[in-house]
matplotlib code that plots the C-alpha trace (Angstrom):
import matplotlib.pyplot as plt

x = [0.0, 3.1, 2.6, -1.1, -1.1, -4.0, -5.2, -6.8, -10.7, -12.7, -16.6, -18.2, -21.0, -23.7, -27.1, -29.5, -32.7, -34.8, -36.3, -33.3, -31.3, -32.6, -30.8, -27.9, -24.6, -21.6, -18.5, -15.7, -11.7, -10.4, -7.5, -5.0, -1.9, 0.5, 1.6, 4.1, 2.9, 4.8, 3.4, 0.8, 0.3, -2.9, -3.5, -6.4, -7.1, -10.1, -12.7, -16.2, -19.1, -22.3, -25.6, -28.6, -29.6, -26.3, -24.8, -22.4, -18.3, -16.1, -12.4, -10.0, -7.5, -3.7, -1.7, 1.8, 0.9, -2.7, -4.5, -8.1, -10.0, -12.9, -14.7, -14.4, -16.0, -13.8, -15.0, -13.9, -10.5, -9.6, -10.0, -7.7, -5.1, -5.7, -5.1, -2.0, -3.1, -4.8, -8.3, -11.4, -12.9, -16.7, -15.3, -18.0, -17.6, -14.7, -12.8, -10.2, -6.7, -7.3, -4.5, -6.7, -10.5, -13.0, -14.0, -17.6, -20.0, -22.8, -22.3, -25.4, -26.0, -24.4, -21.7, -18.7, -16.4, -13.4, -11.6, -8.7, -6.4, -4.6, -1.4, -1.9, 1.7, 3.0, 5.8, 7.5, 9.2, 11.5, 12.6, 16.3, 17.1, 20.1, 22.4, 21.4, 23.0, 25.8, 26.9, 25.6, 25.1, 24.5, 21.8, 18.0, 16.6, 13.9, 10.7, 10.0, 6.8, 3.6, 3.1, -0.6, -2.2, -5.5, -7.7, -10.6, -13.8, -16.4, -20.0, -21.1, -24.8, -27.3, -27.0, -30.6, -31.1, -33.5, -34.8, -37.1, -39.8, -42.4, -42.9, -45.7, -48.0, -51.3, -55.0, -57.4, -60.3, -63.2, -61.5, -59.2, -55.3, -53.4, -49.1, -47.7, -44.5, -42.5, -42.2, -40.6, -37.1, -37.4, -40.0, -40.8, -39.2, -39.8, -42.1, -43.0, -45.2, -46.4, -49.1, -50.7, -53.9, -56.5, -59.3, -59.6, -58.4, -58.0, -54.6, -54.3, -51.0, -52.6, -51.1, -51.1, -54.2, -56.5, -55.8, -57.0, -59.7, -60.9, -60.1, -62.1, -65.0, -65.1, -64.4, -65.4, -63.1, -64.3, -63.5, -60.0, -59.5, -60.3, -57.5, -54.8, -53.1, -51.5, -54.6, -55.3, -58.4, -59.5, -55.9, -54.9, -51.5, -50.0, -46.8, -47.1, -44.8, -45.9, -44.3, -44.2, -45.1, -43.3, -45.6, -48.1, -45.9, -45.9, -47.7, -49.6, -50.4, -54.4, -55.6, -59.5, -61.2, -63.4, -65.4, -66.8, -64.4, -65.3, -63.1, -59.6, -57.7, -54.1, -52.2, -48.5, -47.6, -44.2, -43.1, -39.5, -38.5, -35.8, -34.0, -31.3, -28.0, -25.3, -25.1, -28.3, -28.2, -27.9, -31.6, -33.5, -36.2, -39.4, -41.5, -44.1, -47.1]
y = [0.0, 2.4, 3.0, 3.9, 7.6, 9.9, 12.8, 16.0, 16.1, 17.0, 18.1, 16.1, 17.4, 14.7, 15.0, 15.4, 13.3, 15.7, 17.3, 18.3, 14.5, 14.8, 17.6, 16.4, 15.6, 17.0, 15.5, 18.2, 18.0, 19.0, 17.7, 15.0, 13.2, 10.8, 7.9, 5.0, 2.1, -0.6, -4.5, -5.1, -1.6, -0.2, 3.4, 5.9, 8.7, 11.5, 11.5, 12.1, 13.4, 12.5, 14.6, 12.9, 9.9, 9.2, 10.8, 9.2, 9.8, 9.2, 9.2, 8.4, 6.2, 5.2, 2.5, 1.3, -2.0, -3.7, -2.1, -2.6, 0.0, 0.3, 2.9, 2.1, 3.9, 6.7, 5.8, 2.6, 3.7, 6.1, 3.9, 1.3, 4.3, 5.4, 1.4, 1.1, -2.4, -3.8, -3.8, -5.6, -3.4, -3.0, -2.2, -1.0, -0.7, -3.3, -3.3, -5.0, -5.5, -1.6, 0.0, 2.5, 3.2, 5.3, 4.3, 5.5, 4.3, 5.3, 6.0, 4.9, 7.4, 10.8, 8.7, 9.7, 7.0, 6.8, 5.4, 3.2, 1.8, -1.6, -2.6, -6.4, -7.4, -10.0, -8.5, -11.6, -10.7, -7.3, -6.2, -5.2, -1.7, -1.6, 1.2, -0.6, -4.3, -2.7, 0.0, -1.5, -5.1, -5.1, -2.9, -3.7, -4.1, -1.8, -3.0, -1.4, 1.7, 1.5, 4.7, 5.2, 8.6, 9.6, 12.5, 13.2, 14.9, 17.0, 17.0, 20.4, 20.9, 24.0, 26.3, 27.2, 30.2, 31.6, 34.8, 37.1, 38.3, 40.0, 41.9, 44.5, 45.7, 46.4, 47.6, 44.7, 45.6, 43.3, 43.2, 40.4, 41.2, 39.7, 39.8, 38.9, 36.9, 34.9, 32.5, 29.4, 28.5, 24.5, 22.1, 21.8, 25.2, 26.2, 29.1, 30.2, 32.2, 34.1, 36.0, 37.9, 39.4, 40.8, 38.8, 35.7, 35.5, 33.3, 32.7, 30.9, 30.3, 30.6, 30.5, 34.3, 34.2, 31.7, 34.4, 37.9, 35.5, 35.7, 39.3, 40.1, 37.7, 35.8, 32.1, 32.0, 32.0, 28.3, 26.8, 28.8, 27.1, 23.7, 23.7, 24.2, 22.4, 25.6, 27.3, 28.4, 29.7, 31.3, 32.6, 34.8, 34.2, 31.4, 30.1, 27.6, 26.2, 25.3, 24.3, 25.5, 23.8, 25.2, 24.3, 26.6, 29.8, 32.9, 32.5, 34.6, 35.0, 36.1, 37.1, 37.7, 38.3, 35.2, 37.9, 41.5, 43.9, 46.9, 49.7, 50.2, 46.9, 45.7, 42.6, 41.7, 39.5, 38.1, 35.7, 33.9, 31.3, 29.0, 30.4, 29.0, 31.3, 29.2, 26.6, 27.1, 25.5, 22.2, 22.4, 19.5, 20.7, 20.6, 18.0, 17.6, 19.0]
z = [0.0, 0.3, -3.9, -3.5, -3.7, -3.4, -5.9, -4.7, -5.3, -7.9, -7.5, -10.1, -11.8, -11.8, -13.7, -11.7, -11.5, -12.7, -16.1, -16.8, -17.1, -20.8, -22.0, -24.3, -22.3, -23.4, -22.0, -21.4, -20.8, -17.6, -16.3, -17.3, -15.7, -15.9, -13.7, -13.4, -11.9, -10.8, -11.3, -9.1, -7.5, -6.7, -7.8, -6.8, -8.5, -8.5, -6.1, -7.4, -5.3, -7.3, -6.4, -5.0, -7.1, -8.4, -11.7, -14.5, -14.7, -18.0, -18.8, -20.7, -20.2, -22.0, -21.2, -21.7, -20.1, -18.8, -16.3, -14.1, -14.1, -11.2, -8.5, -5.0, -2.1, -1.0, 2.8, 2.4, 0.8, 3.5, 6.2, 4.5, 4.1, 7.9, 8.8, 6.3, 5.7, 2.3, 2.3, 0.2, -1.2, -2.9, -6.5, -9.0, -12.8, -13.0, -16.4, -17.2, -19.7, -20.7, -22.9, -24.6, -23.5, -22.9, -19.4, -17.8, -14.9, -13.2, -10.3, -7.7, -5.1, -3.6, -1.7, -3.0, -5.0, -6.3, -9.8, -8.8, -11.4, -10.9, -12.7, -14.1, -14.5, -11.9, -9.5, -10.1, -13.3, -13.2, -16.2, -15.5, -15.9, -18.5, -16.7, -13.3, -14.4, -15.8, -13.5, -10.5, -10.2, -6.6, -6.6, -6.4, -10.0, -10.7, -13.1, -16.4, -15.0, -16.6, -17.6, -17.1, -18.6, -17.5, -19.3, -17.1, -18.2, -16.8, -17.5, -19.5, -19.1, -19.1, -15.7, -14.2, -11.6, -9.9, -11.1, -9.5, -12.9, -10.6, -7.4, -7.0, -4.1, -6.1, -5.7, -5.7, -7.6, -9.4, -12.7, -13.1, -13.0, -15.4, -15.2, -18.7, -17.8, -19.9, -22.4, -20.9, -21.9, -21.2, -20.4, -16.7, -15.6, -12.3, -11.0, -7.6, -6.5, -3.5, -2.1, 0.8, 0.5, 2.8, 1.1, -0.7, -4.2, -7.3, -8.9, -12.2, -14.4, -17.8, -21.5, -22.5, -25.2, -22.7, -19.8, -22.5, -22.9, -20.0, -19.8, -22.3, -21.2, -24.5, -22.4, -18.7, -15.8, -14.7, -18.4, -18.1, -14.7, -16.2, -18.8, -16.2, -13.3, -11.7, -10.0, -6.4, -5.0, -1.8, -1.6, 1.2, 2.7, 0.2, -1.7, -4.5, -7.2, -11.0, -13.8, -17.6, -20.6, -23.4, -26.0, -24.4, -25.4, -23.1, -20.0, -18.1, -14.2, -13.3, -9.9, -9.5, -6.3, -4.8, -3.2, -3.9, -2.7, 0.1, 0.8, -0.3, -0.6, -1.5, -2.2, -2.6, -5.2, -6.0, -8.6, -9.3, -11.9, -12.6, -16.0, -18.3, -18.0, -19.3, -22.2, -22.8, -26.5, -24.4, -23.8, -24.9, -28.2, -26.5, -27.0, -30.3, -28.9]

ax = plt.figure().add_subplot(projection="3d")
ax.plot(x, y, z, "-o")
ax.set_aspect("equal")
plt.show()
């Protein structure tokens, strides 16, 4: 175990288990190095720290001589470095004899693992170093290294934030009122919405020409209501999340009274969404409606 040597960490971006996994994945260089391994040795390399759910690792690997290429648990490593002694470990994604390969797994959970590389040649059999058996005879023969390079890759996807799109203090009156917000960038992006009001109201996420519809009292609120899943009523004090469809094109947020309004009345409304901000071309087409 003295030859096992330990690289510094590396976050790894995993895909989460979400609407997003089925954007396209683009596999990115990051960093690369070299080692010799002597027959036998056990090597670890990058740690990877999957998110929730698990995620997926690839690299590349080039080799002088056979290696076996696998993921342990990175618990289960340390405490066989803390102990100094060899260890079983619970190897996942075993491959073996590589030279020249692409190596990936999927990796199961968000307990971190990490890609070990063993060197298949038997100790047994040195391979004399030429300067060494002629200049010094007595010395201890060293073996041939494998020199093992290993390009690893990171995981370029879109980058989602949140974004605040709408925050207003406004007078409630019986006409509906209708916020014009966006048109979605992705299927199932995010929007959040919350409320406080000193009567009860209705809040509908509509697509832009059902909610002028209703504005304009050419379809009534109730068949509105029944054409979409993100609708509250008898709102007062309330957050609520909803999702876009982008198929439905630029939506629109209506708030109507569920009562007839006395006096002078005002609610607060504020709205944030989850937007694409980087790599954004990455986004899946949405789906044929």
């Amino acid at each position: 175990m003295r030859n096992v040597s330990i690289f510094a960490a590396l976050l790894f971006c995993a895909l989460a288990a979400n609407s997003y996994a089925q954007n396209q994945i683009v596999w990115m260089a990051a960093n690369s190095e070299t080692i010799p391994l002597e027959p036998a040795s056990l090597h670890a390399g990058r740690v990877y720290h999957p998110a929730v759910g698990g995620g997926d690792m690839h690299v590349q690997i080039e080799s002088r001589y056979p290696v076996t290429v696998a993921m342990a648990w990175a618990d289960e490593w340390n405490a066989a470095m803390r102990r100094g002694a060899p260890a079983n470990f619970s190897f996942l994604c075993v491959k073996e004899h590589v030279t020249s390969a692409i190596y990936e797994c999927h990796l199961p959970s968000e307990r971190p693992m990490i890609i070990t590389f063993r060197d298949e040649r038997r100790p047994e059999r040195p391979v004399l170093s030429t300067v060494g058996a002629i200049l010094a005879p007595g010395a201890r023969p060293f073996f041939s290294p494998n020199d093992i390079h290993i390009q690893y890759f990171s995981v370029l996807e879109p980058e989602f934030h949140w974004r605040r799109i709408l925050n207003e203090k406004y007078q409630i009156t019986s006409a509906p009122k209708v916020y014009s917000l966006m048109t979605p960038d992705h299927d199932g992006q995010e929007l959040s919405v919350k409320i406080k009001s000193p009567i009860p109201l209705t809040v509908a996420l509509l697509p832009s020409h059902l909610a002028d519809q209703v504005y304009d009292k050419t379809v009534t609120l109730t068949d509105a209501l029944d054409q979409t899943g993100c609708k509250e009523r008898g709102v007062q004090s309330m957050s609520f999340n909803c999702t876009f469809n982008v198929a439905n094109g630029t939506q629109t947020l209506l708030i109507l009274p569920d009562i007839d309004i006395r006096g002078n009345k005002k609610a607060t409304i504020e709205a944030n969404t989850v937007e694409c901000v980087e790599h954004c071309e990455l986004l899946s087409p949405p789906a044929n409606p």
